[in-house]
C-alpha positions in Angstrom: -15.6 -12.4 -11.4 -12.6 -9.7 -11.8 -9.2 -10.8 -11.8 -8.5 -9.8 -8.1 -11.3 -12.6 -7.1 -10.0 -14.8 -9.3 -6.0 -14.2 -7.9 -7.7 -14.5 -4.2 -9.4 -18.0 -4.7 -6.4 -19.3 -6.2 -3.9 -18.2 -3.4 -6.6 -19.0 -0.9 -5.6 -22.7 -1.8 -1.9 -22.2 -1.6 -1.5 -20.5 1.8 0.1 -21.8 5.1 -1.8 -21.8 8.1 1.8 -19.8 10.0 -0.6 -17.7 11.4 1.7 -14.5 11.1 1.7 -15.2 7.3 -1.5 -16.7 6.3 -4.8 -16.0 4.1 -5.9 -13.6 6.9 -2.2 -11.6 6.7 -3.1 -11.3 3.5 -6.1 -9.8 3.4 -5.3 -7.3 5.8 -1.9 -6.1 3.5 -4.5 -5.9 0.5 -6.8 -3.7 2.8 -3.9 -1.4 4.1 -2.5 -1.5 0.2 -6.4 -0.4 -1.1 -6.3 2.5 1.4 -2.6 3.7 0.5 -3.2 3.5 -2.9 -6.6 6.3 -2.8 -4.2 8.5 -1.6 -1.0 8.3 -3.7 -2.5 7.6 -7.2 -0.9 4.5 -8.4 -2.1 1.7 -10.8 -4.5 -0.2 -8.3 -4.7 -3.2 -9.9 -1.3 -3.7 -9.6 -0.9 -2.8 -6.2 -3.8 -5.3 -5.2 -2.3 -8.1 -7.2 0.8 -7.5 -5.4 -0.6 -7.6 -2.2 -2.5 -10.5 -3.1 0.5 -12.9 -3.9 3.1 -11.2 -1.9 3.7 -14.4 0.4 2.8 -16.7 -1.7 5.7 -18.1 -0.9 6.7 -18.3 2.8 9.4 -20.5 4.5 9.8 -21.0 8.1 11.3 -17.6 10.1 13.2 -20.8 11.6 14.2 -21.9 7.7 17.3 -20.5 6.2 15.4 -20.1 3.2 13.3 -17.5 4.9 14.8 -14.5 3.4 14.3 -15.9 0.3 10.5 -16.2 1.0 10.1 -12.7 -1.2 12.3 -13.7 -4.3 10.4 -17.0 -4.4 7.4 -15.9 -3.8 7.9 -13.1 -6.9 9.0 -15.9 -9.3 5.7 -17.6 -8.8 3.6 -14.5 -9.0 5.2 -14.1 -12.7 2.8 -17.6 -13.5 0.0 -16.4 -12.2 -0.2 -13.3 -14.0 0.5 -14.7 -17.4 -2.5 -16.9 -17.2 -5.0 -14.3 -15.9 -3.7 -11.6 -19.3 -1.2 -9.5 -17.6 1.1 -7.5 -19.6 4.8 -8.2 -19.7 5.0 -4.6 -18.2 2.7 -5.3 -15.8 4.4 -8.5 -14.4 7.5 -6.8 -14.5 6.0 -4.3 -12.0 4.1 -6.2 -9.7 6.9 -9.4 -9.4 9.6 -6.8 -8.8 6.9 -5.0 -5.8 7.1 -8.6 -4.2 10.8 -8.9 -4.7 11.6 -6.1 -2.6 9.5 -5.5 -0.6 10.8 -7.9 2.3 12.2 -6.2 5.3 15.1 -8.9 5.3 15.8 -7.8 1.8 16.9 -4.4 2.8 15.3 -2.6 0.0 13.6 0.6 -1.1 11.2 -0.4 -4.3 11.9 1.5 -7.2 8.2 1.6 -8.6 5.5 3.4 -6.4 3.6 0.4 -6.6 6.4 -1.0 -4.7 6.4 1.4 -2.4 2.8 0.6 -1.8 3.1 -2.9 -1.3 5.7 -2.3 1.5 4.6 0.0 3.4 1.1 -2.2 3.9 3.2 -4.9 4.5 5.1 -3.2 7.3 2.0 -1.6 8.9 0.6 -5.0 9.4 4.2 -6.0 11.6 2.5 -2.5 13.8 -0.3 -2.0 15.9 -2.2 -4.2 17.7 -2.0 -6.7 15.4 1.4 -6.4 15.1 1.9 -7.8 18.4 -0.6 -10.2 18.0 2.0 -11.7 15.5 5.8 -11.1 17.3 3.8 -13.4 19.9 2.2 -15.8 17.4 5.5 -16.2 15.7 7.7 -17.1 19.1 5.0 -19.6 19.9 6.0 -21.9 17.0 9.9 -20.9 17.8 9.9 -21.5 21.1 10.8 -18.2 21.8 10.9 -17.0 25.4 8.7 -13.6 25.9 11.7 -11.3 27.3 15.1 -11.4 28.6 14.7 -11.3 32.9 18.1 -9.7 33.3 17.5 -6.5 30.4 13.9 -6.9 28.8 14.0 -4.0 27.0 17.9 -3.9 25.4 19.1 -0.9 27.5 22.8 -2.7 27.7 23.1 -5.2 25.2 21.8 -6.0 21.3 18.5 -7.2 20.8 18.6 -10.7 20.0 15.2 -11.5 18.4 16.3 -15.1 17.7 15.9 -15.9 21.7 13.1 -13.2 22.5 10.0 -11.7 21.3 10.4 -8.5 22.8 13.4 -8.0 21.6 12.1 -8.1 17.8 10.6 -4.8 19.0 14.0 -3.2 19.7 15.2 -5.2 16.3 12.7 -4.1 13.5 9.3 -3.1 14.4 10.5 0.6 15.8 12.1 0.9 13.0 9.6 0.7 10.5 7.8 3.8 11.1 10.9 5.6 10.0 11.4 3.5 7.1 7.7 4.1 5.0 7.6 5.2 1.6 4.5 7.5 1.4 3.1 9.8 3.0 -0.2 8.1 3.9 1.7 4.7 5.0 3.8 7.2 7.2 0.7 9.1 9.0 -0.7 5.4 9.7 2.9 3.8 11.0 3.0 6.8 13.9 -0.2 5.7 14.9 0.2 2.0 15.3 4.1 2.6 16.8 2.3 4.4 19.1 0.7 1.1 20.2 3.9 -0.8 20.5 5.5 2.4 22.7 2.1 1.7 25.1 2.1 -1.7 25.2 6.0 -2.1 26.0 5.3 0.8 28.9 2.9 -1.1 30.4 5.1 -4.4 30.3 7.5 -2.7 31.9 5.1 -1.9 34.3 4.0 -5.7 35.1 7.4 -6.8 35.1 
């Protein structure tokens, strides 16, 4: 068994059921990280450890210890690696990839392995998927679908703490504009392409 396996069947035991962070968020940011990391030529096994420990730590979105989900979650990654042989350097690198890459963090990674890690991270808030998870996530908040008087933010600020749409308006167009590489970029258009159609046809039914 290689280290990834090894890193997988440990976190596998450690993950929440939230179902917009869980084992199978996981394993879809380590599949979008795998096919990033062909293209840009970084250290693999880096990137995948990342993405395999990334939300290792993850408080509630209702928790004001969310935003601290990342930092946490990068302390305990440092653990981990030491007992599966990893290389100062190399915890260094990875620990710091989780650190940042958080959207609430408000960070640009310094390390292309960094850069890696969050763009697959952020590709997995797009798409189909995506919206699978803005609607997951308001289920456990209580979080009404749309505001009935201005659904779509055209005369006020989104408020994503009262609606799901308008998380939409409040981060998830934004991330195609805020990828790292040029592969994670390509990808982004396409799935924000799915969040323009589906909020067009909402409009539509509403």
């Amino acid at each position: 068994m290689n280290v990834l396996d090894s890193i997988k069947n440990e976190i596998i035991k450690i993950m929440d059921n939230d179902p917009a962070h869980d084992f199978d968020h996981v394993m879809r940011v380590y599949t979008n990280a795998k096919k990033i990391v062909k293209e840009e030529k970084a250290d693999e096994k880096l990137v995948l450890s990342a993405a395999l420990l990334h939300d290792i730590v993850s408080y509630p979105k209702s928790s004001k210890r969310s935003k601290f989900s990342s930092i946490d979650s990068a302390k305990k990654s440092k653990i981990i690696l030491k007992k599966y042989g990893f290389s100062e350097k190399e915890i260094t690198i990875v620990s710091d990839a989780i650190k940042d890459h958080s959207f609430s963090q408000n960070k640009v990674p310094e390390t292309l392995e960094g850069k890696i890690l969050q763009d697959a991270d952020r590709l997995d808030a797009l798409g189909a998927i995506g919206i699978a998870r803005v609607f997951a996530t308001s289920g456990s908040l209580n979080r009404s679908f749309y505001n009935i008087d201005d659904p779509f933010c055209t005369k006020r600020n989104p408020d994503d703490d009262l609606w799901a749409v308008d998380h939409f308006f409040n981060k998830l167009l934004k991330l195609e504009s805020l990828m790292n590489t040029r592969s994670g970029k390509i990808e982004a258009k396409k799935r924000t392409n799915v969040l323009q159609e589906f909020l067009k046809q909402l409009k539509d039914e509403i």
